[in-house]
C-alpha positions, 0 to 999 in steps of 0.5 A: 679977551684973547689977541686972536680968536686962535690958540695954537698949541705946540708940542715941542717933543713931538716926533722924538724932539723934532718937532721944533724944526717946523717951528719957522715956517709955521709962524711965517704961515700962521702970520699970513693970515693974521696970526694967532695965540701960541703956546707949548706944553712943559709937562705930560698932560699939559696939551689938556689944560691948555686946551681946556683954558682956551675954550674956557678963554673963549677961543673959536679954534684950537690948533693942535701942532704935534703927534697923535698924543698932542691931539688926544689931549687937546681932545680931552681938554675941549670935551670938557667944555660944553659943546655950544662953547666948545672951539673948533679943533684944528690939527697939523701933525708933526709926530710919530704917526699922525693917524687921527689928522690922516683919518680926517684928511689933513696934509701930510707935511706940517706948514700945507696941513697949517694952511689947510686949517686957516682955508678948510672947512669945518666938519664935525666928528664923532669922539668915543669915551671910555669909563673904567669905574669912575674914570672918564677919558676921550679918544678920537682914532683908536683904543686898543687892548692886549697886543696891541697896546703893548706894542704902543709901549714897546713902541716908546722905546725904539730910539731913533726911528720915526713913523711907521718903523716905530711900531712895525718893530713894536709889533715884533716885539710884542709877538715875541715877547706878550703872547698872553690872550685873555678870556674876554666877554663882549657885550655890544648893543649888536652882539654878545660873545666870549672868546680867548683874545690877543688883540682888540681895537676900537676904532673910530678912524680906519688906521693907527700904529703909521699904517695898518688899516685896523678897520678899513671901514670906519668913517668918523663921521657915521655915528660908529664904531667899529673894532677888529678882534684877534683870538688866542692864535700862534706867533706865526700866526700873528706874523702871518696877519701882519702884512694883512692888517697893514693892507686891511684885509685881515677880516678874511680871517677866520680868527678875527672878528669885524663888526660895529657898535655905538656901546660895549662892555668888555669884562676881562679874567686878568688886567688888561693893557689899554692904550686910546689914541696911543697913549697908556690908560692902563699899563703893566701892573693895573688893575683894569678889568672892566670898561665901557665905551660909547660914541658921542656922534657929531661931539667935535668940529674938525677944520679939514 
């Protein structure tokens, strides 16, 4: 049996490395209220199997300490587990962009955010899961394809730089250098169409890349998804929407597309580039043409 009904896992490479320094004053908080099960993760993917093997342990919460990537492993492990065995999830951001915990209204600076997760209220969320053929993954905050996961990979190699900057000087990067739609074909349970595309984004919380608000209206709790479509549009075009997704006003736009959806398909002429929760699922040199996406409404308890 575990020493506290707690585990903690920790990023240690979170935000660039920087993560350990938050190390002291987590533990002092942590303590204060009794203490908890700590562990860090060694290997990509590790976050998972921690998370999974808490809930399989039988911890009641599992509080996730590192970026947006860290979190959406620790999602990935506890979905695996039934959901009446399924640990609460607690989140205290110490990465690049912190979408997700700032989607569900946690604290900003990591030892409040902590204190926030031993006081808060436990809430349940909704989580989207994405099939392509046989492959299953979870995500919590957002699921992009075209532009914008290839701004996420342009993103890791921004050194130095941390939060926001990262991936404004991402975006730039893929204007300038993957300007390639595809034809895409959307099946919804709300709509159907088809249309040359640079950019989609699936969305489950309002905001992603540190600050653009892709789809201002998303509620994570409401049993929906909502996306943000770009078509076939030109590079000052793009740098034209930039400040408006940053803001949330790029629906005005006759080239984007708004709406909801609880299922999709999406069926592309060429492989797509697709990133959930900013972490690759199909990158340069896949072969990803096909997916489906679904929300699970209520699938997780968030302490918030």
């Amino acid at each position: 049996m575990p020493k506290h009904n707690i585990k903690l896992i920790i990023n240690p490479n979170a935000d660039l490395g920087r993560a350990w320094r938050w190390g002291t004053d987590l533990r002092s908080v942590v303590e204060e209220f009794g203490g908890a099960d700590w562990t860090g993760t060694v290997y990509p993917g590790h976050a998972e199997d921690l998370a999974r093997q808490a809930a399989e342990d039988g911890y009641e919460v599992v509080i996730s300490v590192g970026g947006d990537g860290t979190t959406h492993e620790v999602i990935n492990g506890l979905m695996q587990v039934p959901i009446e065995s399924r640990p609460r999830l607690g989140i205290v951001p110490v990465g690049t962009g912190n979408d997700f915990a700032s989607n569900v209204g946690m604290q900003t600076e990591p030892a409040k955010a902590m204190r926030q997760v031993f006081t808060g209220e436990p809430k349940f969320i909704d989580i989207a899961q994405i099939q392509s053929g046989t492959r299953i993954e979870y995500w919590d905050n957002t699921l992009g394809i075209g532009f914008d996961a290839k701004a996420t990979i342009h993103s890791r190699t921004v050194p130095v730089l941390s939060g926001f900057p990262v991936y404004l000087i991402a975006a730039i990067r893929a204007i300038m250098l993957d300007h390639d739609p595809a034809m895409i074909l959307f099946e919804s349970d709300q709509e159907t169409w088809e249309d040359e595309n640079l950019l989609i984004v699936l969305c489950n919380g309002p905001r992603e890349g540190g600050g653009f608000h892709v789809a201002p209206d998303a509620v994570v709790d409401d049993g929906w998804l909502d996306y943000a479509a770009i078509t076939s549009v030109s590079r000052p075009m793009m740098f034209r929407l930039i400040p408006e997704v940053l803001k949330g006003t790029h629906g005005r736009f006759p080239q984007v597309r708004i709406n909801k959806f609880r299922e999709l398909k999406i069926t592309s002429d060429r492989p797509l580039v697709i990133h959930t929760d900013g972490e690759i699922f199909a990158g340069f040199g896949t072969d990803v043409r096909e997916i489906s996406v679904k929300v699970l409404p209520s699938a997780l308890e968030v302490i918030i």
